[in-house]
C-alpha positions in Angstrom: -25.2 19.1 -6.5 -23.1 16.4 -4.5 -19.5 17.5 -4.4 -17.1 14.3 -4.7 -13.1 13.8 -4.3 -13.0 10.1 -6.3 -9.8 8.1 -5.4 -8.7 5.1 -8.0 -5.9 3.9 -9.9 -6.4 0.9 -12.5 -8.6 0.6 -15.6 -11.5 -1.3 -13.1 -11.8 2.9 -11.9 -12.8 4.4 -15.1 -16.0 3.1 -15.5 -16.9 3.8 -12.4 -15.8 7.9 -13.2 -17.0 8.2 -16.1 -20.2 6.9 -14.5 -19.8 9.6 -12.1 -19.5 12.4 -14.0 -22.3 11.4 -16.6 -24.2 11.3 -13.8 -23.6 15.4 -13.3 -21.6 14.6 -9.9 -19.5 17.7 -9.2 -16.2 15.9 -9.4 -13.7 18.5 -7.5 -10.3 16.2 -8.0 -9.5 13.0 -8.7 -6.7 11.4 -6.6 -4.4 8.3 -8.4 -1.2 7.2 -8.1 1.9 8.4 -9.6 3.2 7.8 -13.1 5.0 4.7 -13.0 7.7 2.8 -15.0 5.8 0.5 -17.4 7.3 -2.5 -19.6 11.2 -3.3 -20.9 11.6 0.2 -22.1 10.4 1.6 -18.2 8.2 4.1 -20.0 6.8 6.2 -17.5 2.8 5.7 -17.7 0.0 7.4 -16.4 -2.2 5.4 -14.3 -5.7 4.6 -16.5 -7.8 6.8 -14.3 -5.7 10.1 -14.4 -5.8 9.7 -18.4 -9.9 9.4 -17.8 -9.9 12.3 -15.5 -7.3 14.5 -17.8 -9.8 13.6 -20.9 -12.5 15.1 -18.7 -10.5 18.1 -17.5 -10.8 17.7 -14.1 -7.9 18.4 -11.5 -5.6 15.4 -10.8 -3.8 14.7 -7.5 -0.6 12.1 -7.4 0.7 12.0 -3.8 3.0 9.0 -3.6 1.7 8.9 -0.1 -1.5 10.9 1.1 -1.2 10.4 4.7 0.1 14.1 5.5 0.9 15.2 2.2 0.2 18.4 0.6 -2.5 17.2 -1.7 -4.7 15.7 1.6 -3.9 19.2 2.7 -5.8 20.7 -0.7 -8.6 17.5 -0.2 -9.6 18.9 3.1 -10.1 22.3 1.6 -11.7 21.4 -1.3 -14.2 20.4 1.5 -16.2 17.3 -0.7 -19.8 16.4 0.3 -18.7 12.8 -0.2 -15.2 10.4 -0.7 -15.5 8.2 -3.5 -12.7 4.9 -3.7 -12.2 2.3 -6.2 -9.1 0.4 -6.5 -7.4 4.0 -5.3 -3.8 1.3 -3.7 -3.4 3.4 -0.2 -5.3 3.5 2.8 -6.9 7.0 3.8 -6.4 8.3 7.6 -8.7 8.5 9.8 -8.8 12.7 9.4 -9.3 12.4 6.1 -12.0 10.0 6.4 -13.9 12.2 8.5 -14.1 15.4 6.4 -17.0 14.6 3.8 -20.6 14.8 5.0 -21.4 11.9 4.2 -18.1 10.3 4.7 -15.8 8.3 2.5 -17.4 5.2 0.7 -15.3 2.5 -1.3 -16.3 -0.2 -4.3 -14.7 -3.3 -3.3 -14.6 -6.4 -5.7 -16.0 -9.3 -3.5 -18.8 -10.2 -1.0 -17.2 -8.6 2.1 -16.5 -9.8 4.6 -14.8 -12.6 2.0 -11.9 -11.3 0.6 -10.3 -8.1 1.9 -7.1 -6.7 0.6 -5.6 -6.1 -3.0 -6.3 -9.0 -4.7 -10.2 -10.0 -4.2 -10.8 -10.7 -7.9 -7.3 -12.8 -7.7 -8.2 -14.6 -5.0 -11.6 -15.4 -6.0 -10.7 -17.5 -9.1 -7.3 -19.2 -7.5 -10.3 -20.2 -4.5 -12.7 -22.1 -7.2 -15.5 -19.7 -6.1 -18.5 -20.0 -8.0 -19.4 -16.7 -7.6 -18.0 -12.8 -6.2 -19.6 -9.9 -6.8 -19.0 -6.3 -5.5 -19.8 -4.4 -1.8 -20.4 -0.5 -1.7 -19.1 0.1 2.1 -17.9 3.0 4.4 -14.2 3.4 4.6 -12.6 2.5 8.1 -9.0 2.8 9.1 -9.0 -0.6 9.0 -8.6 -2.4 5.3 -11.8 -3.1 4.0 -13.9 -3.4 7.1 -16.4 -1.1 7.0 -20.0 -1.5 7.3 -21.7 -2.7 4.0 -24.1 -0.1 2.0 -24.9 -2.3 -0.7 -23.8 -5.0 -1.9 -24.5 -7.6 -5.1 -23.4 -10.6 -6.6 -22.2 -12.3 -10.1 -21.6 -15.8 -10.8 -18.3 -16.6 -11.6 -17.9 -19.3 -15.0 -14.9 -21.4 -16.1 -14.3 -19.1 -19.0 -13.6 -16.2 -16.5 -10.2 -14.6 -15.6 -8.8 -12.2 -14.0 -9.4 -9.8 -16.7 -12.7 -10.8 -17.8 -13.7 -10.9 -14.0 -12.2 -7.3 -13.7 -14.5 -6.1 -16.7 -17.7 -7.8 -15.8 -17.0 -6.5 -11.6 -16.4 -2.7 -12.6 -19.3 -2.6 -14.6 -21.6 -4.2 -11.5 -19.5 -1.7 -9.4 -20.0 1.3 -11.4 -24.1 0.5 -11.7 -24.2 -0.5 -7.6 -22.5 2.7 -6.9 -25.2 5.2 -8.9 -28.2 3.1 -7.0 -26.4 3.7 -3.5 -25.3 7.3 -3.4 -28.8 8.8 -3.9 -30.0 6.2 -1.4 -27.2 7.2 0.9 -27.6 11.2 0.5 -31.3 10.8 1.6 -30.5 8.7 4.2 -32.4 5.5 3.1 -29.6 3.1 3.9 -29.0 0.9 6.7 -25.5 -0.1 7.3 -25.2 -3.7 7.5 -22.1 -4.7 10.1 -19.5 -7.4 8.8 -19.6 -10.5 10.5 -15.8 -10.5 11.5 -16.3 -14.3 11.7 -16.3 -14.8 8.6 -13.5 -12.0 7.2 -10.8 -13.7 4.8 -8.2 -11.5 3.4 -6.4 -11.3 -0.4 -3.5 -9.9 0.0 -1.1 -8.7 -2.9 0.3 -11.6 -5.0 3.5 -12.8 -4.3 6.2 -14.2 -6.5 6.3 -17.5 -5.2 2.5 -18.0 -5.9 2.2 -17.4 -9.6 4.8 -21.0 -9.1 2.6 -24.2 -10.3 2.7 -26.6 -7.9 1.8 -30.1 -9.3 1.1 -31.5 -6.5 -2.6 -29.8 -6.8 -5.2 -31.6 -8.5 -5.7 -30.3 -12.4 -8.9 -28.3 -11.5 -7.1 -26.5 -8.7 -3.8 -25.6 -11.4 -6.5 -24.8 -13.7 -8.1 -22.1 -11.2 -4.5 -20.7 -10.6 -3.5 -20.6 -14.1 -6.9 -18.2 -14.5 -6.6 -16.4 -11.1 -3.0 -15.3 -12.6 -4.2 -14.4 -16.3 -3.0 -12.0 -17.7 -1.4 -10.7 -14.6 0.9 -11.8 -12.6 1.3 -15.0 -14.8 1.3 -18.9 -13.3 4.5 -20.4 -14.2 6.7 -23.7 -14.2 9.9 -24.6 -15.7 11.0 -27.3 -18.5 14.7 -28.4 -19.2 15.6 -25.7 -16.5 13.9 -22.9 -18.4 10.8 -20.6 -17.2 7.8 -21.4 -19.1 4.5 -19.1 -18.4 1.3 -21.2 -18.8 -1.7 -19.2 -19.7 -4.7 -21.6 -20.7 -5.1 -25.5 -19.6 -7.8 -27.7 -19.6 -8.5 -30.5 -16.7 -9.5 -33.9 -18.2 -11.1 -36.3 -16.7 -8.4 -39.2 -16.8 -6.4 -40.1 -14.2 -2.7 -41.4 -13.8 -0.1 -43.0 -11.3 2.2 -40.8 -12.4 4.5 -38.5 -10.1 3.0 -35.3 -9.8 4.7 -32.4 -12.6 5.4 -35.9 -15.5 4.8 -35.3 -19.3 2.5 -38.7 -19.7 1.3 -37.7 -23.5 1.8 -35.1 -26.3 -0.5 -34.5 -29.0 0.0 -32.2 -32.0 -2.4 -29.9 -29.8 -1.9 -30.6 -26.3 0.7 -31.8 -23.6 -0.6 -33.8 -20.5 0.5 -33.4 -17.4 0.4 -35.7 -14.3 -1.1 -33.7 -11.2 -1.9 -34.6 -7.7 -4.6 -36.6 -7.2 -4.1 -38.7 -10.3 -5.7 -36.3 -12.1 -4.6 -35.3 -15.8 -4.4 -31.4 -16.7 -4.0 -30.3 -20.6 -1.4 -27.4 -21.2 -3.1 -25.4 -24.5 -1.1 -22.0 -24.5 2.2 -21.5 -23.2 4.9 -18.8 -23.4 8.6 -19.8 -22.8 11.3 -17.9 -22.0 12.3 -15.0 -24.0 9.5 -16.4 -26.5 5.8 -15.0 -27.3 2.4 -16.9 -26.2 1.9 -19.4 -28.6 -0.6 -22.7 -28.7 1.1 -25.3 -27.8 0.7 -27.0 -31.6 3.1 -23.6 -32.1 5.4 -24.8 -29.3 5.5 -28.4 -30.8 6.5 -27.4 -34.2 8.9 -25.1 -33.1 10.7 -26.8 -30.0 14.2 -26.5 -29.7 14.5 -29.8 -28.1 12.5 -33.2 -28.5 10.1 -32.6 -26.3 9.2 -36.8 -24.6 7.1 -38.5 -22.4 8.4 -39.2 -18.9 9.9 -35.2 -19.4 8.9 -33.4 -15.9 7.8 -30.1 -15.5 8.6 -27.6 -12.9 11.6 -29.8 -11.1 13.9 -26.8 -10.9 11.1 -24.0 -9.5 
């Protein structure tokens, strides 16, 4: 029986565990972050995977960093046949990396060489890709450039997100990782080298890009308002006040007006003026302090009266 250390934090892990150890894997740990500070309240919260793992009874390892820590220490002497990562959030040195047989494997979400770092799925939508998919590779010291196992692909529709993208892409990963590891063990595989050509990298989000600019044409605001939903949020500001936008619709009219200007309002939708004299529909909104509501909600209940000619996102 293959003896596996699996390494992940979010909720795109778990299916890929559970897959694991339905599978009859001998899981001997699983390795997450720690606990964290979640919400308002700061509620410390278990990542998703060590809840999955705790469910199963298996032993969980939280080093806040696993480059000379203790728990690498008890990794290397649990002495696993192979490393499995997904979404794990640190990198792994290189003596760690050599310990399994057959070495330490990761399930990436995109078609490596496009799109290494921490936010591939991210990065995908805010791009206007029409498709991603997910790449079973070794692990390198380097971020995400190891040679490719396996790799396979999933088109990506306009109803997609980032958590509907998440969903569909851990389910992929889970079912590409249980074709390659038996392939792998009986040495069936030949590694495919990344063409370092054509590498592009995702790295984390940062504050100032979940910040609308107008100046983009409606279908590019549109694929950052769904490369941001539900987290980290794309945002703008009205009257001076943060409003989160999270669903729009581009239209295919066009206007003269300066980029970021209010040019209708219906009982169901606002119109915005974007670059390109194109026209982008805002259809749920949150603002400040307030819940998501439609934006027929927003209308009824407006503090101010809301007008053409208003502007949007002025004071970002």
């Amino acid at each position: 029986m293959t003896k596996i250390v699996f390494m992940g934090t979010p909720a795109f892990s778990v299916p890929i565990l559970e897959a694991l150890i339905e599978e009859n894997y001998e899981i001997l740990a699983v390795v997450t972050q720690p606990d964290r500070p979640v919400g308002r309240k700061k509620i410390l919260t278990p990542p998703p995977v060590k809840e999955a793992a705790l469910k199963h009874h298996l032993k969980v390892l939280q080093p806040e960093k696993i480059s000379g820590s203790p728990e690498m220490a008890e990794i290397i002497e649990l002495a696993p046949d192979l490393i499995v990562t997904a979404a794990f959030g640190q990198f792994l040195p290189t003596k760690l990396l050599e310990v399994p047989k057959y070495r330490a494997i990761n399930v990436h979400a995109s078609l490596l060489p496009k799109y290494r770092g921490g936010a591939p799925v991210h990065y995908s939508l805010i791009k206007g890709e029409k498709e991603t998919g997910v790449s079973i590779m070794y692990m390198e010291k380097k971020m995400d450039a190891g040679d490719i196992l396996n790799q396979r692909s999933l088109p990506i529709t306009r109803a997609d997100d980032v958590g509907t993208l998440f969903d569909r892409l851990s389910v992929l990963g889970r079912d590409l990782l249980l074709e390659t590891i038996p392939e792998l063990i009986a040495g069936n595989i030949q590694p495919i080298k990344q063409d370092e050509e054509k590498v592009t990298y995702s790295p984390n989000i940062t504050r100032e890009e979940e910040v609308i600019d107008w100046n983009k044409n409606a279908t590019e605001i549109d694929c950052q308002v769904r490369g941001m939903r539900p987290w980290p949020g794309a945002y703008t500001t009205l009257g001076g006040n943060r409003l989160k936008i999270w669903a729009v619709t581009p239209t295919k009219k066009e206007t003269k007006a300066e980029p970021g200007t209010i040019i209708t309002i219906e009982p169901t939708s606002i119109a915005v003026a974007c670059g390109a004299n194109t026209v982008l529909e805002l259809n749920e909104i949150q603002p400040a302090g307030k819940g998501r509501l439609s934006v027929e909600e927003y209308l009824r209940g407006v503090g101010h009266k809301l007008e053409v000619g208003e502007m949007v996102g002025t004071n970002d």
